[in-house]
C-alpha atoms as one frame of an Amber mdcrd trajectory, in Angstrom:
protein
  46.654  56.617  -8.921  49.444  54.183 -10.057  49.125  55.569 -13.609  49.310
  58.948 -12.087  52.231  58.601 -10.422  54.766  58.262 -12.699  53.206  61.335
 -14.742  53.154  63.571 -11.300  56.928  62.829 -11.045  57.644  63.485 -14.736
  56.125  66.635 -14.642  55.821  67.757 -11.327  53.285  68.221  -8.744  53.067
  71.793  -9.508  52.532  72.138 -13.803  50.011  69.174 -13.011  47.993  71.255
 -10.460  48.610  74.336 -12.850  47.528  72.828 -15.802  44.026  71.677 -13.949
  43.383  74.870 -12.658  44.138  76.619 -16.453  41.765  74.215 -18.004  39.370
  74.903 -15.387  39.313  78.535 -16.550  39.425  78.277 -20.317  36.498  75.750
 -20.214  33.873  78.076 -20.232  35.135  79.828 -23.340  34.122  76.657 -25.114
  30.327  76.761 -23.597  29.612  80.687 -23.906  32.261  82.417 -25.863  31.073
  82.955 -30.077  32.955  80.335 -32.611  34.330  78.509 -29.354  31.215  77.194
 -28.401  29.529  76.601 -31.721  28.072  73.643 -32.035  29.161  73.006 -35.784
  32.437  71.346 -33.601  31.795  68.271 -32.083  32.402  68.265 -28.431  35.149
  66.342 -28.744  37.358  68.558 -30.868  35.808  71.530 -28.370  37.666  69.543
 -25.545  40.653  68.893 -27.963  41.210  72.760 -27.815  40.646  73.427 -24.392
  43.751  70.934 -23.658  45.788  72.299 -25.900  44.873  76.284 -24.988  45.286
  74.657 -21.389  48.692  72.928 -21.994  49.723  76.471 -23.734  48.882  78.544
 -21.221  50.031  76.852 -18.338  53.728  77.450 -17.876  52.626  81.448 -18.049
  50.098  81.159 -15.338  52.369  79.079 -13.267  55.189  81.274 -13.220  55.976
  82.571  -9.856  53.143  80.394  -8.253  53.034  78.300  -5.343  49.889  76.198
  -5.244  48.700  74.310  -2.332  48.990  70.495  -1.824  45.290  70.234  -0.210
  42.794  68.767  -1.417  40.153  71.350   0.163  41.987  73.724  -1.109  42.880
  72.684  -4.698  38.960  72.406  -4.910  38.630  76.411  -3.824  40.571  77.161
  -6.570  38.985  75.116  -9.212  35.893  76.859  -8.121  37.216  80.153  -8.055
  39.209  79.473 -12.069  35.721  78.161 -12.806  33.923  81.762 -11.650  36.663
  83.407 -13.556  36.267  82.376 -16.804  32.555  82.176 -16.745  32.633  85.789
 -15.977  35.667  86.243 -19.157  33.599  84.234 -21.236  30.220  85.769 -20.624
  31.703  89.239 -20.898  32.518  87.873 -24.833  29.413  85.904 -25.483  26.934
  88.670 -24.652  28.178  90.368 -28.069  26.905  87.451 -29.930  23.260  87.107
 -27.885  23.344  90.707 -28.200  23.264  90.119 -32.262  20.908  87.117 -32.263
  18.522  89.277 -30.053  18.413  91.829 -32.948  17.659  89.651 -35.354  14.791
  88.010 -33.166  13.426  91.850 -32.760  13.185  91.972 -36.389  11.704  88.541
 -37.333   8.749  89.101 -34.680   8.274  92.400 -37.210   8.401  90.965 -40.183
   6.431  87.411 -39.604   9.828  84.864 -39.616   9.382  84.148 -36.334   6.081
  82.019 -37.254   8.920  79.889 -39.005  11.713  78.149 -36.487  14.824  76.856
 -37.770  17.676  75.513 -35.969  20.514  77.549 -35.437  23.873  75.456 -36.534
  25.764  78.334 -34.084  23.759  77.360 -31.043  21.917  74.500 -31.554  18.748
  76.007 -30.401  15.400  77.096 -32.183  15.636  79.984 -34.035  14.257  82.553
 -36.821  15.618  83.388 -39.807  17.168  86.683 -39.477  18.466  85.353 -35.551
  20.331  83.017 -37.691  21.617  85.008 -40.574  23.037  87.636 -37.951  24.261
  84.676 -35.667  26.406  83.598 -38.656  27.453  87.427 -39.498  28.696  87.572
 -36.216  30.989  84.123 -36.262  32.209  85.224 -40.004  33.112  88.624 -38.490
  34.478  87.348 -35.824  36.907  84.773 -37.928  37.585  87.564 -40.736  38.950
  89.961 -37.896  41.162  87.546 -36.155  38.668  87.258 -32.730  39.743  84.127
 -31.472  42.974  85.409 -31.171  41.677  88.273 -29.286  40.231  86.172 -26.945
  42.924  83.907 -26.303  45.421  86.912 -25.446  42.915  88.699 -23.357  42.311
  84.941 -21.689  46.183  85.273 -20.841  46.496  88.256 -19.203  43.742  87.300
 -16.861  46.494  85.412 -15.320  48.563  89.013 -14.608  45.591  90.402 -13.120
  44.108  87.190 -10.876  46.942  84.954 -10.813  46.655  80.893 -10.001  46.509
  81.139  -6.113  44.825  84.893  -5.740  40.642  85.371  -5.339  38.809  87.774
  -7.526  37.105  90.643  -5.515  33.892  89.940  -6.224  32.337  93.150  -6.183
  34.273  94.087  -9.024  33.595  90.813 -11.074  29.537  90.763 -10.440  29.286
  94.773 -11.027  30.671  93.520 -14.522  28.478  90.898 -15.213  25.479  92.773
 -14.176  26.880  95.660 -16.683  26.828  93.263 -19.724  23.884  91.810 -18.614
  22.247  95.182 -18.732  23.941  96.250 -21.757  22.243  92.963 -23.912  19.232
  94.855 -24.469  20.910  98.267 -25.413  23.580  96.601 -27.944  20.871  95.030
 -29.937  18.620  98.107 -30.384  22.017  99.245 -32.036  22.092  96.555 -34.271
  18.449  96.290 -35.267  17.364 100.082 -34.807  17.758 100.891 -38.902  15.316
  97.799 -39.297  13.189  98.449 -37.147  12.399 102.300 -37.738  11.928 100.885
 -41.482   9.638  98.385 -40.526   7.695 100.850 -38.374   7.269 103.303 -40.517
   5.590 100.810 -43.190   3.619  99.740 -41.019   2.441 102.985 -40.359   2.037
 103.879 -44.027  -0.175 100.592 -44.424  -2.454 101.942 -41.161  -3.237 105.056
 -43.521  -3.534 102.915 -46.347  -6.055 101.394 -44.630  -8.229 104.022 -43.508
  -8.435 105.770 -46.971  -8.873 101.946 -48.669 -11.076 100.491 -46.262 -11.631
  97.406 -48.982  -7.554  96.684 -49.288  -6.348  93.466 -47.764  -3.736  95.500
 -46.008  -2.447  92.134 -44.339  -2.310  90.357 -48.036  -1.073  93.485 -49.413
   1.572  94.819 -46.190   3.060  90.999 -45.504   5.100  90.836 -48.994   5.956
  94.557 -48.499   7.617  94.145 -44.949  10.163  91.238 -45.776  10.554  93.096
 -49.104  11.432  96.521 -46.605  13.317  94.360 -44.010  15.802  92.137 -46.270
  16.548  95.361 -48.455  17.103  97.521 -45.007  19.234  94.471 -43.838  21.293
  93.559 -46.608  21.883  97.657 -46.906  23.039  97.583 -43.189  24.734  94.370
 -42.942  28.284  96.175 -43.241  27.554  98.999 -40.547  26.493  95.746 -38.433
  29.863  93.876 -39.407  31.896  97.080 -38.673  29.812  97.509 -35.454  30.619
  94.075 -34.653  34.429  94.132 -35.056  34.615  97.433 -32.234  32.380  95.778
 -30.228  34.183  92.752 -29.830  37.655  94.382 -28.714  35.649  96.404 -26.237
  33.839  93.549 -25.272  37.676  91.862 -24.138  38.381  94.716 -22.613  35.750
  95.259 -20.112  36.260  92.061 -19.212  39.502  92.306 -18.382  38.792  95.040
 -16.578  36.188  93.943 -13.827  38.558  91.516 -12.865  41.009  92.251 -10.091
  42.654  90.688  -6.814  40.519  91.171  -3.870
């Protein structure tokens, strides 16, 4: 506490308390949010950023606040900045476990998934085509200016739950439940042009099959399918890019707008 002190009085009671509660909110962006959390930045230089977003933002969330002196009830609030961000964050995230979903539909088709790598985005085990999408999405999201997005749309979640107000949380679990729902959808998007493809060799090779009972139609059909699936990819890799980009804006903005003062 004695090295506290003489930083409480320097900057005041209030920025100090401000500045926790801000952090508290913008650390989840650094555990769920694409680029943010990605794991090819050492945890260190994750928290680096949160600080500085944190020392940033402050003075605008502050503005016009009066926070409480109590201990109980400086804790409240950390738990309720905490709930808010995880539900910002999450809102933004789902776009990228939306993509890596798609691209886990499509190695289970094509016989990558017998194959795990590890994802440099996550961390975790994946397949081949969960990782090349994973990547799409973090060098769409740099190419189109996302983290900027982010951060802004992170800032005016201070205009609409300030510092010292609760979320209603109708409105904020109605939204996570919609982007929860919403994972499976957004990823049939992404891999339907694949997958159609992929079926319809598949179904070509059953005929095959039945005329040409002697074929090895699993020798023959296993070559064919990644030679069907990377040229259906590679030919829909920009439509997924594009898809992406509007995705990602809308993505900010839903989240923005399940949040509101109870």
């Amino acid at each position: 506490m004695s090295g506290l002190a003489p930083l409480l009085r320097y900057a005041g009671e209030q920025h100090v308390l401000a500045f926790m509660l801000v952090l508290a909110r913008i650390a989840p962006l650094f555990v769920l949010a694409p680029l943010f959390s990605a794991k090819e930045f050492p945890a260190r230089a994750r928290g680096v950023c949160a600080v500085a977003l944190a020392v940033g933002l402050s003075p605008v969330a502050a503005k016009g606040v009066v926070l409480p002196s109590d201990p109980w009830l400086i804790g409240g609030l950390v738990l309720k900045e905490m709930l808010v961000g995880t539900a910002f964050a999450f809102a933004v995230g789902a776009l990228g476990a939306a993509v890596a979903m798609a691209g886990s539909y499509l190695d289970t088709l094509i016989g990558f998934s017998f194959g795990g790598l590890i994802d440099p985005v996550t961390g975790n085990q994946s397949s081949l085509l969960a990782q090349l999408y994973s990547l799409v999405t973090i060098g769409v999201f740099i190419a189109i200016g996302g983290d900027a997005w982010v951060i802004e749309g992170m800032a005016r979640t201070y205009h609409l739950v300030p510092l010292a107000d609760a979320p209603a949380l109708g409105s904020l679990v109605e939204g996570v439940q919609a982007t929860f729902v919403g994972l499976a959808t957004s990823s049939l998007e992404v891999a339907a042009p694949v997958l159609l493809a992929l079926v319809i060799t598949d179904a070509a090779f059953g005929m095959v099959s039945r005329v040409m009972p002697q074929l090895n139609v699993f020798a023959v059909g296993f070559p064919a399918k990644i030679l069907v699936g990377f040229l259906i990819v590679g030919a829909s890799l920009p439509f997924v890019a594009g898809w992406i980009g509007n995705q990602l804006q809308q993505s900010v903005l839903s989240a923005l707008q399940t949040l509101r003062v109870a």
